[in-house]
C-alpha positions as CSV (number, residue, x, y, z in Angstrom):
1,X,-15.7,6.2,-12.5
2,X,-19.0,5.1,-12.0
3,X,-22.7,5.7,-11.4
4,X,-24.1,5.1,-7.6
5,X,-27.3,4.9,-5.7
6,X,-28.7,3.7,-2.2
7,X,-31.7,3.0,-0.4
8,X,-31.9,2.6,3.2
9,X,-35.5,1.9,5.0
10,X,-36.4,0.0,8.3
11,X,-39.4,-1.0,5.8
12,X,-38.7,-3.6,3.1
13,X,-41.7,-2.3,1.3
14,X,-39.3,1.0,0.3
15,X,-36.4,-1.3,-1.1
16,X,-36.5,-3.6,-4.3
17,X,-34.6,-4.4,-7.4
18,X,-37.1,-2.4,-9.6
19,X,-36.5,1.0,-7.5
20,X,-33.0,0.5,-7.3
21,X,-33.0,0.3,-11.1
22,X,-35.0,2.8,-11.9
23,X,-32.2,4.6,-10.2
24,X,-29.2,3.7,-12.1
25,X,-31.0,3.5,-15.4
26,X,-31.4,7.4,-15.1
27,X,-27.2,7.3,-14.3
28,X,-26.7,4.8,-17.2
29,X,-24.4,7.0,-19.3
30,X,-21.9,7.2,-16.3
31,X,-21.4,3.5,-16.4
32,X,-22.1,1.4,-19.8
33,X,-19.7,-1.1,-18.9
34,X,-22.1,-3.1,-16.5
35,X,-24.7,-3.0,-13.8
36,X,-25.7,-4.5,-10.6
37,X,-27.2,-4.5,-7.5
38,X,-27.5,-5.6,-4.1
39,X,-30.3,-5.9,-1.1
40,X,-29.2,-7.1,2.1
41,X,-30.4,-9.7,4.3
42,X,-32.6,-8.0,6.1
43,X,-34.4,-6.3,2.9
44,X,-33.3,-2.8,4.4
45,X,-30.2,-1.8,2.6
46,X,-30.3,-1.8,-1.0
47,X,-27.5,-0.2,-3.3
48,X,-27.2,0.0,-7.0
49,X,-24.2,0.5,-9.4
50,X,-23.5,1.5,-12.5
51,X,-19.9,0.7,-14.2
52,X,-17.6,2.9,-16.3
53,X,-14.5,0.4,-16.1
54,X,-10.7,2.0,-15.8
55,X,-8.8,0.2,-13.2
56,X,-8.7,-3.8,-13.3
57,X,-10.9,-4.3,-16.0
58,X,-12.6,-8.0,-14.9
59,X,-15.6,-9.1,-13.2
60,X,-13.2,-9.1,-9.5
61,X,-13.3,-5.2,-9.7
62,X,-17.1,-5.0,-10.1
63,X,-19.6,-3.8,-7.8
64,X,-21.5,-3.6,-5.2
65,X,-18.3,-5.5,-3.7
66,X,-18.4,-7.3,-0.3
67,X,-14.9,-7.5,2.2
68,X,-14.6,-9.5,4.7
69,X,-18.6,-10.6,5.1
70,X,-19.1,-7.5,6.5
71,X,-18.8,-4.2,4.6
72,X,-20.3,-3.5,1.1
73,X,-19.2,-0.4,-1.1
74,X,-20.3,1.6,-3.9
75,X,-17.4,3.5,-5.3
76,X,-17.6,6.5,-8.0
77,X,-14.1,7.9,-8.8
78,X,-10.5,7.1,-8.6
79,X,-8.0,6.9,-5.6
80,X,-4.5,7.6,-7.5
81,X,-2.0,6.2,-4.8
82,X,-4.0,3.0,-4.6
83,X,-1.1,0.9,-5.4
84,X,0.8,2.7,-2.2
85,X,-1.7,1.8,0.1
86,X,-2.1,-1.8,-1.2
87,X,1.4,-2.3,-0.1
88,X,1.1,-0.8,2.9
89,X,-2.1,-2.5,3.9
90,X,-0.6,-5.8,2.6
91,X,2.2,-5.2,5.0
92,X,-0.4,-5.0,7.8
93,X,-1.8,-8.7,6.9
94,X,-4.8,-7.4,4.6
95,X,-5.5,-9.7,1.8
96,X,-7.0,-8.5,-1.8
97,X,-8.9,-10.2,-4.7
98,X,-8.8,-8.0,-7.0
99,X,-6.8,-5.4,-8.7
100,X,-8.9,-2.4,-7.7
101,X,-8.6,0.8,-6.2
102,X,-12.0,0.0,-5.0
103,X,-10.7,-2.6,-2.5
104,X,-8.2,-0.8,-1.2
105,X,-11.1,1.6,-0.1
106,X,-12.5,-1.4,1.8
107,X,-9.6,-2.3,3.4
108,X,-8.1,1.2,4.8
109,X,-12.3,1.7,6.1
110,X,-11.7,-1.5,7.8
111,X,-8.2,-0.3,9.6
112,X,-8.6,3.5,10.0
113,X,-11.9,4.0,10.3
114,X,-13.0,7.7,8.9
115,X,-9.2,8.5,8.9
116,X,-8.7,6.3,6.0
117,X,-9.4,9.6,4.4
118,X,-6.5,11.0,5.1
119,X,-4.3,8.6,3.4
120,X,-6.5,8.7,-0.1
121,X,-4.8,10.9,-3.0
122,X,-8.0,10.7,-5.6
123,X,-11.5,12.1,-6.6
124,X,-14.3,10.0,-5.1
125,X,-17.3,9.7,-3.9
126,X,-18.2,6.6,-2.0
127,X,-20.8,4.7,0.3
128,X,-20.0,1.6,2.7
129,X,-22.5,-0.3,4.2
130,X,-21.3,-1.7,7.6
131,X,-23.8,-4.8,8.1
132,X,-22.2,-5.5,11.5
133,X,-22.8,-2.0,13.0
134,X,-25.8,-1.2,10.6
135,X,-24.7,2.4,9.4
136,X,-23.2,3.9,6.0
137,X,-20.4,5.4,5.8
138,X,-20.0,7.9,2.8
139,X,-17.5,10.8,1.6
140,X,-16.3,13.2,-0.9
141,X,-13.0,14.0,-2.4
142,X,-11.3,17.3,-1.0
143,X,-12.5,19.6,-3.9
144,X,-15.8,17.9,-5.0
145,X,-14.7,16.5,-8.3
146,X,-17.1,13.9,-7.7
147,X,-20.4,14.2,-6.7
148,X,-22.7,12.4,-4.0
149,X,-26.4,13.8,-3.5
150,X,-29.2,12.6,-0.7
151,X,-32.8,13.0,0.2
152,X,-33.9,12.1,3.8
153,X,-37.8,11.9,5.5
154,X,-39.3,10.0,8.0
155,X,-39.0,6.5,6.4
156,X,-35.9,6.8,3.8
157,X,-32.6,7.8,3.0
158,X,-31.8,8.0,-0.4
159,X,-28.3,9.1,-2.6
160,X,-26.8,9.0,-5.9
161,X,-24.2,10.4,-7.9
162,X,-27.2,12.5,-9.6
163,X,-30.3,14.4,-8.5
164,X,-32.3,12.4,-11.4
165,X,-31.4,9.5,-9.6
166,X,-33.4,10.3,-6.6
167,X,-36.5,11.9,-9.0
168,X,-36.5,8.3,-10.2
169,X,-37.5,6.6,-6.8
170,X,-39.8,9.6,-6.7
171,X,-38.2,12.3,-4.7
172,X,-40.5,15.3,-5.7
173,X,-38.6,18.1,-8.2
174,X,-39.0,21.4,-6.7
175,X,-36.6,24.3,-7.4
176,X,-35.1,26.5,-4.7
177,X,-36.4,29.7,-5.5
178,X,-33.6,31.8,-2.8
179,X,-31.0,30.4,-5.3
180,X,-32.6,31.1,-8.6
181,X,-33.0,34.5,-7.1
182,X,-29.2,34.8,-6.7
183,X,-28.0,32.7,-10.1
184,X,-30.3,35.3,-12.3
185,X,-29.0,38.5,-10.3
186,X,-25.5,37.2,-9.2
187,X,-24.9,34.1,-11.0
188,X,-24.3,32.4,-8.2
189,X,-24.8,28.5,-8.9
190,X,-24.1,27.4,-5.4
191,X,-24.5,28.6,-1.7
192,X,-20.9,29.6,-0.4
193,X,-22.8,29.8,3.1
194,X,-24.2,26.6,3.1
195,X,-22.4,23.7,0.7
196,X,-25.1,21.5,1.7
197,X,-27.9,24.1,-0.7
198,X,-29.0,22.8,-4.2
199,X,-31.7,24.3,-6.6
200,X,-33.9,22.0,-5.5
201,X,-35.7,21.9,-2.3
202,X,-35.5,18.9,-0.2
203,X,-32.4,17.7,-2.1
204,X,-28.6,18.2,-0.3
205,X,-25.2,17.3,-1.7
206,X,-22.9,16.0,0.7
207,X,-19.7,18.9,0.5
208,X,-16.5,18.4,-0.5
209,X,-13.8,17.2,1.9
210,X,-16.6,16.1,3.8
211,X,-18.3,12.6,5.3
212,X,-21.7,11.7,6.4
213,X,-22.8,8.4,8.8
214,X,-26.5,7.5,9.1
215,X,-27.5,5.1,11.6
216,X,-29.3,2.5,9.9
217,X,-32.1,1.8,13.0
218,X,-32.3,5.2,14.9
219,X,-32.4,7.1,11.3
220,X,-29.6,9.3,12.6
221,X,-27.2,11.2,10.2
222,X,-24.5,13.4,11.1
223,X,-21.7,15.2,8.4
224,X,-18.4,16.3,8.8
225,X,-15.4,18.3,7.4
226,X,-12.8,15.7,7.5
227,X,-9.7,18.4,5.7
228,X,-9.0,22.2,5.3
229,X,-5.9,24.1,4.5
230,X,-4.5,26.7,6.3
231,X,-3.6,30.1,5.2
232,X,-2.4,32.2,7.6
233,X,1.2,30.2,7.9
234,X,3.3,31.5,4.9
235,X,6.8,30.5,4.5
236,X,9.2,31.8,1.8
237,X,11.2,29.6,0.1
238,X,13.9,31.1,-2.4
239,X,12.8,30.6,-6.2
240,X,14.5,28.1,-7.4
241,X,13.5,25.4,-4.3
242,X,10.2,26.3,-4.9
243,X,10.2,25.7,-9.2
244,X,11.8,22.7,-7.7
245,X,9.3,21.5,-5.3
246,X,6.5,22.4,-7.5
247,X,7.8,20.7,-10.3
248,X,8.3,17.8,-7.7
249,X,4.9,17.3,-6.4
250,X,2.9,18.5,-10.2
251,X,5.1,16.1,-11.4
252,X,4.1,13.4,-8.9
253,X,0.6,14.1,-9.4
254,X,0.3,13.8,-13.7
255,X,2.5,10.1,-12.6
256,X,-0.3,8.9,-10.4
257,X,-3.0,9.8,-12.6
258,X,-1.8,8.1,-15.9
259,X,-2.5,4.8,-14.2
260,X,-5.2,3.5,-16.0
261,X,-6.1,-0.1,-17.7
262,X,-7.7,2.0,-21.2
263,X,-6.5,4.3,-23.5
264,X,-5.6,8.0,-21.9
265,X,-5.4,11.5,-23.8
266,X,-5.5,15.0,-22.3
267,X,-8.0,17.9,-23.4
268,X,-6.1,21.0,-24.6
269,X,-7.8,24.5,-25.0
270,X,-4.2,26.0,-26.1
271,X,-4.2,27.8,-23.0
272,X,-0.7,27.4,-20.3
273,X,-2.9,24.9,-17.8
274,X,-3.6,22.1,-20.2
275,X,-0.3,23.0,-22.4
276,X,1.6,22.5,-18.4
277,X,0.0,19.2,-17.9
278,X,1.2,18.0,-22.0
279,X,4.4,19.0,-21.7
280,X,4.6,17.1,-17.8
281,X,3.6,14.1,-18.9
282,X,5.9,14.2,-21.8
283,X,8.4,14.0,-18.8
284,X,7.5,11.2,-17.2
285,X,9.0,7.6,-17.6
286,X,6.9,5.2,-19.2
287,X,4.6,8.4,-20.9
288,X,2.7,7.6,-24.3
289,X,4.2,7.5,-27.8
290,X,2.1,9.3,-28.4
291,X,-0.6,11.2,-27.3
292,X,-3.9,12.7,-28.4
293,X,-5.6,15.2,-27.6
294,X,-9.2,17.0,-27.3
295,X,-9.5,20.6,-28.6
296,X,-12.8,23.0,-29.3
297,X,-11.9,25.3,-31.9
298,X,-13.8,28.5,-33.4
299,X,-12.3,29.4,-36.7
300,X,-12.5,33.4,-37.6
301,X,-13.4,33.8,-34.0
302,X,-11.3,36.5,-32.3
303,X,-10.4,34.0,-29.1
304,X,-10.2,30.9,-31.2
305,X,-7.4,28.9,-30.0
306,X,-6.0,26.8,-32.9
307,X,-3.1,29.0,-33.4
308,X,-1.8,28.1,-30.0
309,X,-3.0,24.1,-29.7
310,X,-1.0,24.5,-33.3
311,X,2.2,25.3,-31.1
312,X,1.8,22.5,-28.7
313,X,1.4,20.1,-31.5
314,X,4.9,20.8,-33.1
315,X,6.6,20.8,-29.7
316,X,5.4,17.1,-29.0
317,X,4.2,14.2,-30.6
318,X,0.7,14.4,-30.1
319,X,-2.6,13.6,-33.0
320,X,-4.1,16.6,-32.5
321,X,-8.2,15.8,-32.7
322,X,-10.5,19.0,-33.1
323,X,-14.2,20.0,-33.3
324,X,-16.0,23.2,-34.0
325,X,-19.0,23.6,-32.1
326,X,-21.7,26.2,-33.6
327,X,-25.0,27.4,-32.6
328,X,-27.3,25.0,-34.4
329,X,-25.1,22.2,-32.4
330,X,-26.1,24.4,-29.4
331,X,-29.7,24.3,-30.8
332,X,-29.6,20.1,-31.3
333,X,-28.0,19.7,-27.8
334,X,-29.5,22.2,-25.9
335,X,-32.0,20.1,-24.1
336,X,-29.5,17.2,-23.4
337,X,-26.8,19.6,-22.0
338,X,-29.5,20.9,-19.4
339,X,-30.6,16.9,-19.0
340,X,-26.9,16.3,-17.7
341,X,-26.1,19.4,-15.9
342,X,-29.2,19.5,-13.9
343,X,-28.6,22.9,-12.3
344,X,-28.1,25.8,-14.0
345,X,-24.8,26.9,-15.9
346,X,-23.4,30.3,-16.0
347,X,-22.6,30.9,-20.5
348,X,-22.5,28.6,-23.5
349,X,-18.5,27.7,-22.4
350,X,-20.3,24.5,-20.7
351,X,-20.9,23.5,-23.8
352,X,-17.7,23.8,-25.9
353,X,-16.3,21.4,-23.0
354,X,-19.3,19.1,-23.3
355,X,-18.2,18.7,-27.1
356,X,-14.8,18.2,-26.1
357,X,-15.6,15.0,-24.0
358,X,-18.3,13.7,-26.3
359,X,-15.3,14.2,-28.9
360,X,-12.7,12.4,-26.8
361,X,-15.2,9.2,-26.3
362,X,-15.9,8.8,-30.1
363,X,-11.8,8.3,-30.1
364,X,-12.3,5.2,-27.8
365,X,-10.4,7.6,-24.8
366,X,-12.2,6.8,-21.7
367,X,-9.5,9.3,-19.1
368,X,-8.8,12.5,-20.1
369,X,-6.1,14.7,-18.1
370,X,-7.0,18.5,-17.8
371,X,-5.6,21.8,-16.5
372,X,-8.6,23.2,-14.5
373,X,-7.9,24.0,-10.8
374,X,-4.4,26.0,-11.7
375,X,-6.6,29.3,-11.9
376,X,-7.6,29.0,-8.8
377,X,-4.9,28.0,-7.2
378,X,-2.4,30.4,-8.0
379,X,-4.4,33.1,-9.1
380,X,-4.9,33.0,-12.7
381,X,-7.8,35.3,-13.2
382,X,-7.6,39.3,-13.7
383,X,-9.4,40.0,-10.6
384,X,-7.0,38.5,-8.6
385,X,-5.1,41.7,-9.1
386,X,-6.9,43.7,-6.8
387,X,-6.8,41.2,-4.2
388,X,-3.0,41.5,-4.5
389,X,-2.3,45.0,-4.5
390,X,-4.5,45.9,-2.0
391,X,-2.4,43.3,0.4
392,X,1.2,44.8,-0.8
393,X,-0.8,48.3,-0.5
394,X,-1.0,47.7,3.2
395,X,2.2,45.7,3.8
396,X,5.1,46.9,1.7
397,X,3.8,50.4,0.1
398,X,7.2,50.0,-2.1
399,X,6.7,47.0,-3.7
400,X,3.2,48.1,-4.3
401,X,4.7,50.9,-6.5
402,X,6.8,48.5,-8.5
403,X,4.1,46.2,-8.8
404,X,1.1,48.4,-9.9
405,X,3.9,50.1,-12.4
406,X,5.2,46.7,-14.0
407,X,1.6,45.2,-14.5
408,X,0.9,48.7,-16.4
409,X,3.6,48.2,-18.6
410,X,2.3,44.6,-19.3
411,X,-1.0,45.8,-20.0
412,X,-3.1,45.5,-17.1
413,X,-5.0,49.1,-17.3
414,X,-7.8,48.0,-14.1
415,X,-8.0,51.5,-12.2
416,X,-7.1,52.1,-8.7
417,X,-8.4,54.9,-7.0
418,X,-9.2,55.6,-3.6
419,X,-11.7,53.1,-3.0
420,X,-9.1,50.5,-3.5
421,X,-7.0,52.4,-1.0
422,X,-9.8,52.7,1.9
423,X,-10.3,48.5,1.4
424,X,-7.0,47.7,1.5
425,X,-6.9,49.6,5.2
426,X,-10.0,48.9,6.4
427,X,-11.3,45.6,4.7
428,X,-14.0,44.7,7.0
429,X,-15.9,48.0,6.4
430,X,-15.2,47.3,2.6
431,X,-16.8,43.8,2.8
432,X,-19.7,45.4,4.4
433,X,-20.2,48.1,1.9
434,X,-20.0,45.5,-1.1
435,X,-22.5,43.4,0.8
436,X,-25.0,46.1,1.2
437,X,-24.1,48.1,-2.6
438,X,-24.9,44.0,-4.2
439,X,-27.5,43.4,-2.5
440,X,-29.3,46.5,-3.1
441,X,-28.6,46.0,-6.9
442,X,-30.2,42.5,-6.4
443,X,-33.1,43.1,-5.1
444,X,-33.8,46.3,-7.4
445,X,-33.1,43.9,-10.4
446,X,-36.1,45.4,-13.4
447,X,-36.3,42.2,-14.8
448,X,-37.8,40.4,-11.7
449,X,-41.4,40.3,-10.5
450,X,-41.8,42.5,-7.1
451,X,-43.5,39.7,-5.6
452,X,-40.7,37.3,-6.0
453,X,-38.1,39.9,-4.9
454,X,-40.4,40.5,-1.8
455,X,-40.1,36.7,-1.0
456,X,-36.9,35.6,-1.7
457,X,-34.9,38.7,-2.5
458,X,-32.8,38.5,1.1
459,X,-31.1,35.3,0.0
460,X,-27.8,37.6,-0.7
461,X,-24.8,35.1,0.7
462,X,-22.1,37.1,2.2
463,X,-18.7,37.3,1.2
464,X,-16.2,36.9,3.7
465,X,-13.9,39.9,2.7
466,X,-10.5,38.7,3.4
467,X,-6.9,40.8,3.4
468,X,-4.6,39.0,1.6
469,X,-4.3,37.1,-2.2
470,X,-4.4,33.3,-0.4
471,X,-7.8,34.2,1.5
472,X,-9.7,35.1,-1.7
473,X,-8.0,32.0,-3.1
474,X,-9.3,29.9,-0.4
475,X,-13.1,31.5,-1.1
476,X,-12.5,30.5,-4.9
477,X,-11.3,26.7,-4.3
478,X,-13.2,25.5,-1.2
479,X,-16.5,28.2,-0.9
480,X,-17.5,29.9,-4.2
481,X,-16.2,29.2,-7.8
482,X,-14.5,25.7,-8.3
483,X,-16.8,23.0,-7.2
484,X,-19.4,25.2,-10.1
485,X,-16.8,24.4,-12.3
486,X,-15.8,20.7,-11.2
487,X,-19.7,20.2,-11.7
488,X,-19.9,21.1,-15.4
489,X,-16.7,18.9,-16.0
490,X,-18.1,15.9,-14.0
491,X,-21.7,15.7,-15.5
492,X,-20.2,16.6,-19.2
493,X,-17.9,14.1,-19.2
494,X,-19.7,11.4,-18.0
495,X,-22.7,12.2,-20.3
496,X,-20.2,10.4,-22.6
497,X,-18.1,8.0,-20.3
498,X,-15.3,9.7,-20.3
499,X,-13.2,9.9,-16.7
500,X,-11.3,13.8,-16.5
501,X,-8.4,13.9,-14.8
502,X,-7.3,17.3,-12.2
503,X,-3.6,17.1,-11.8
504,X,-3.6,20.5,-10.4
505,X,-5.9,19.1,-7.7
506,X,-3.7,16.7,-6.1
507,X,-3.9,18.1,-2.0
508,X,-0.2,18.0,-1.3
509,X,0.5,20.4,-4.4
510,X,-2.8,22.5,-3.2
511,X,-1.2,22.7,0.6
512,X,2.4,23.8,-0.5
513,X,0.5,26.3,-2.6
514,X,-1.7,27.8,-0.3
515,X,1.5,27.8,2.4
516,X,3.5,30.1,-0.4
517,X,3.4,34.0,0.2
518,X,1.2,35.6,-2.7
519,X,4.6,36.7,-5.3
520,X,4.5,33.6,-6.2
521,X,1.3,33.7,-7.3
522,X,1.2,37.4,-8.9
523,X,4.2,38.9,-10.1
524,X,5.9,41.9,-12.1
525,X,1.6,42.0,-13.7
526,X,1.8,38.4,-14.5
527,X,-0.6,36.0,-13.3
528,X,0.3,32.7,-12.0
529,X,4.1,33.3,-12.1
530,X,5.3,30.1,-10.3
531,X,3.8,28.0,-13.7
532,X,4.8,30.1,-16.3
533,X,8.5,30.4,-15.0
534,X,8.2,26.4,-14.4
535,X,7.1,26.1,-17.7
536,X,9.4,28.7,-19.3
537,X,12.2,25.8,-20.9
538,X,9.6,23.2,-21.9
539,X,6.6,25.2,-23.7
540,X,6.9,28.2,-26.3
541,X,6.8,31.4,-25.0
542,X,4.2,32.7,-27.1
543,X,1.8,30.3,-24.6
544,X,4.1,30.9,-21.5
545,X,3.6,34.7,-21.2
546,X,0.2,35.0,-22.9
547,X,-2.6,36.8,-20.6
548,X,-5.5,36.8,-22.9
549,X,-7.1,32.9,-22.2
550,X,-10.2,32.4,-20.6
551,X,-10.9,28.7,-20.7
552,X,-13.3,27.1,-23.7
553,X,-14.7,30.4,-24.9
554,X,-17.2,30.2,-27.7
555,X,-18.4,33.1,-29.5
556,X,-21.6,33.4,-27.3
557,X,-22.6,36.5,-28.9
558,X,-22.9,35.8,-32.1
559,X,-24.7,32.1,-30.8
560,X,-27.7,34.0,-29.0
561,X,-28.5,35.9,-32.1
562,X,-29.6,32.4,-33.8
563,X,-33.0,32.1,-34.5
564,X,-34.3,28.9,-33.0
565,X,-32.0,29.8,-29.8
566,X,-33.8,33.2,-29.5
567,X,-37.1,31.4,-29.4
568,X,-35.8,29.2,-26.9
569,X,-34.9,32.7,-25.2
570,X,-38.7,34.0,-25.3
571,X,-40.0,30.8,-24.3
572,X,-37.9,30.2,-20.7
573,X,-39.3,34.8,-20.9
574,X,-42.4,33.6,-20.8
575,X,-41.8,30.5,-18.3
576,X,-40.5,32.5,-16.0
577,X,-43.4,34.9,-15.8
578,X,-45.7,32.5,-15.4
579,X,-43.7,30.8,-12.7
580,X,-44.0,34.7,-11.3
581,X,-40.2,34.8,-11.4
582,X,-39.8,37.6,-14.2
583,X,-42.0,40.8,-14.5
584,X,-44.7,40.7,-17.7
585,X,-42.8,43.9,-19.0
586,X,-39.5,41.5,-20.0
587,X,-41.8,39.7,-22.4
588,X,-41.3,43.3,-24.2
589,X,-37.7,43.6,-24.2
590,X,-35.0,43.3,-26.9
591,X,-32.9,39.9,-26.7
592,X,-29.4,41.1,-25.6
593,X,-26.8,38.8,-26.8
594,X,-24.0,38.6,-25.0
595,X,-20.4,36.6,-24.5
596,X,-20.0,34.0,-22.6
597,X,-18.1,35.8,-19.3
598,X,-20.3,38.8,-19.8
599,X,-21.1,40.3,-16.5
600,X,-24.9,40.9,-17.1
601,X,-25.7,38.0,-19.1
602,X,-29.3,37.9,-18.0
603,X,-31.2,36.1,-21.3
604,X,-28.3,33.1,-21.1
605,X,-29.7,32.7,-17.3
606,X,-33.2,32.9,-17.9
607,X,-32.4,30.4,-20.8
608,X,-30.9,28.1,-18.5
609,X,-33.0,28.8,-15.5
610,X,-36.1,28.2,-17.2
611,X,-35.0,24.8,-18.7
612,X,-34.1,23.7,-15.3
613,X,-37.5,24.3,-14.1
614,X,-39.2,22.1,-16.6
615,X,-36.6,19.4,-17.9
């Protein structure tokens, strides 16, 4: 895990040591373990690297690093099944210095080309220089864990692992105003039309599962998806082979990512994500003594978890390491959280995880393992329900019955009336009426100014309204939802040098996932049903059949009602109408507090809106 920025100019003048560092001293904090960089021949290529160390641990691992006089890389990430492919590449006479993942990178480029990408199991985000055929290759990991942004003009192409990177070799800071418009009325943090949109004008990230070439001397740069999944192919496996193969391949995935050269731990929210991923690695040969873990806890909070991260503790030999975030830490950080995050975040949760990580680092544990992802991927959140009852509403009107009845009687009171009905049959008029009902509540928003709803009030992204469980799914992981979340995890983690982990995001177990029909997903009212019935012999009950976890929640409410925060909530006010974003008439209003997954959580987004603008 690492820190990476480029240059590339047909004029020297653009390119030199001094640039390239200002670069990676504004990424420092994702690699304290060394620096360096490297200009080549012609004074045209220059690339920069910062290093957090965690596989091969010596000077032969660091970078830039040159193969065979001809390609240089910069590699941020980890490619898990690097020791697979080192075989396998050894077998087909390649040669290696070092005991890197980095290498193997190198190596595979050199054999497959782009389909090298195809063979890598990891989160990355990489460039290769290719002095021979003067252009860069770079990519992205399937799901975006890692991130890789650009700026391009007439005379340069610049990237790095963060936009303050590229406001270091001077790239101008200038926010997107169609996305603010959407993140204060919608929340909406990224473009599910366009993965290429950030808030900042001029400023692209690359998407995930996706790679980019630029032609060094025509200035030519073309982007492409390199991996999708497929959903409308479903087969049904009975229930036992598929506990088994999902055991198989979640198992597989916790193996590959406990290889590390430093000390590992897990982060554990006493939820059944991070709880799966303990009580996995606990099954695996070679696993720790023991193992510690990361918690954020909110004692006399009504979702404070330390009842249940209690639980996992006396199942397995774990030191259990805690930390109780409050507002005045909120307060302290504030200003450093929106320093590392860049864009804007959605509540205050960002911050309960930031804690976490910064908590993990002071331990001397540089790779954390974490449950995120599982939500997604088999449909862990309460408004999946819908999704699946309209799709057994229209297919299987009995098993609709039984379902809707059994997820009363486990206490899931959402309504369904006949608007549920009429999109269930006719779902493309329903995705139509949403679009139109949204974006009419958008744009008659009271907070905002009329003149900026009158410029950039038509930036409403649809929603592709699909009919069944695995479509929304797909919109969740690959178009709207996760790659907001990977972000927060990336940036707070490596605010302290600490590497997270996604066993849940290893793309073989996403593929058999997404090729299961939705029951195993949503079942008899319980969400994610294939994990909690994998789970049920190796975790306590009380955290296998739970419903009420929402991920790092802190008691938002009660945080926004502190007096320095609500000063910093009538100074972003003010900001904003100044920056003719907000109406004068807000200035006026009552500060509503409100918790962190509140739906209309509108001083939280000016709050963090306004400290985008001006950090």
């Amino acid at each position: 895990m690492c820190g990476i920025a480029g240059i590339l100019s047909p004029d020297p003048a653009n390119i030199s040591r001094q640039r390239l560092k200002k670069m990676t001293d504004a990424i420092a904090h994702r690699g304290p373990d060394g620096e360096d960089a490297w200009i080549n021949p012609s004074g045209q290529v220059g690339l920069g690297h910062r290093r957090l160390a965690i596989i091969d641990l010596s000077p032969a691992a660091a970078q830039p690093m040159h193969y065979l006089d001809r390609y240089t890389i910069l590699h941020n990430g980890e490619i898990y099944n690097y020791l697979e492919l080192r075989s396998l590449l050894q077998s087909k006479g390649y040669h290696f210095t070092s005991a890197s993942d980095t290498e193997v990178i190198l190596a595979a480029y050199d054999h497959y080309g782009s389909e090298c990408l195809q063979y890598f199991d990891g989160m990355f985000a990489f460039a290769i220089w290719d002095e021979r055929e003067r252009k860069l290759f770079a990519a992205r990991d399937r799901f975006g864990e890692k991130p890789l942004f650009y700026f391009k003009d007439a005379t340069q192409f610049l990237f790095a692992s963060e936009m303050k990177a590229l406001w270091a070799a001077g790239v101008k800071k200038e926010s997107n105003r169609k996305l603010i418009f959407n993140f204060i009325t919608i929340g909406y943090t990224q473009n599910p039309a366009n993965g290429f949109e950030t808030f900042y004008n001029g400023i692209c990230k690359l998407p995930a599962r996706s790679f980019l070439v630029y032609q060094a001397d025509s200035g030519q740069l073309t982007t492409s998806l390199y991996w999708d999944i497929r959903i409308g192919d479903s087969y049904s496996p009975g229930e036992d082979d598929a506990i088994r193969q999902f055991t198989g391949l979640l198992s597989a995935s916790i193996r590959r990512r406990m290889r590390c050269d430093v000390p590992l731990g897990t982060s554990l929210s006493g939820g059944l994500d991070s709880s799966s991923v303990v009580a996995s690695l606990f099954a695996q040969k070679g696993h720790p003594r023991r193992l510690q873990t990361f918690s954020a806890i909110f004692p006399g909070y009504e979702k404070d978890e330390s009842g249940f991260i209690r639980l996992v503790s006396e199942r397995f030999p774990i030191d259990s390491h805690t930390i109780e975030p409050c507002a005045t830490d909120l307060v302290k950080d504030f200003e450093k959280l929106v320093y590392h995050q860049e864009e804007p975040f959605l509540s205050s949760s960002v911050y309960a995880q930031f804690k976490v990580f910064g908590l993990a680092g002071s331990h001397g544990v540089k790779v954390l393992l974490d449950g995120q992802g599982a939500d997604e991927l088999l449909a862990g959140y309460h408004k999946y329900y819908h999704w699946y009852w309209q799709e057994l509403y229209r297919n299987d009107k009995k098993a609709f019955v039984l379902e809707l009845e059994a997820a009363r009687e486990s206490g899931v009171d959402d309504r369904w009336t006949w608007r549920n009905r009429l999109a269930a049959n006719l779902p493309v008029y329903a995705g139509i009426f949403l679009k139109k009902k949204r974006t009419a509540a958008q744009r008659s928003s009271k907070g905002l100014s009329r003149d900026f709803v009158g410029q950039f009030g038509f930036s409403y992204y649809d929603i592709p309204h699909f009919d069944r469980l695995n479509g929304v799914l797909y919109y969740n992981t690959f178009m709207n939802g996760m790659e907001e979340l990977l972000r927060y995890a990336d940036r707070s983690s490596m605010a302290h040098g600490v590497e997270v982990r996604l066993p849940f995001l290893d793309h073989e177990l996403v593929e058999f996932l997404f090729s299961l029909p939705s029951h195993f997903k949503i079942r008899e009212g319980w969400t994610k049903w294939l994990l909690r019935t994998s789970m049920e012999n190796d975790l306590p009950k009380e955290i296998v059949w739970r419903k009420d976890k929402t991920g790092y929640e802190p008691p938002q409410r009660s945080w926004m009602q502190h007096p320095a925060l609500q000063e910093y909530i009538h100074e972003a006010r003010r900001q904003l109408v100044k920056a003719k974003i907000l109406a004068p008439a807000v200035l006026h209003k009552k500060i509503q507090p409100q918790d962190a997954h509140a739906a209309e959580n509108n001083d939280w987004r000016y709050l963090v809106t306004a400290a985008c603008l001006t950090s």
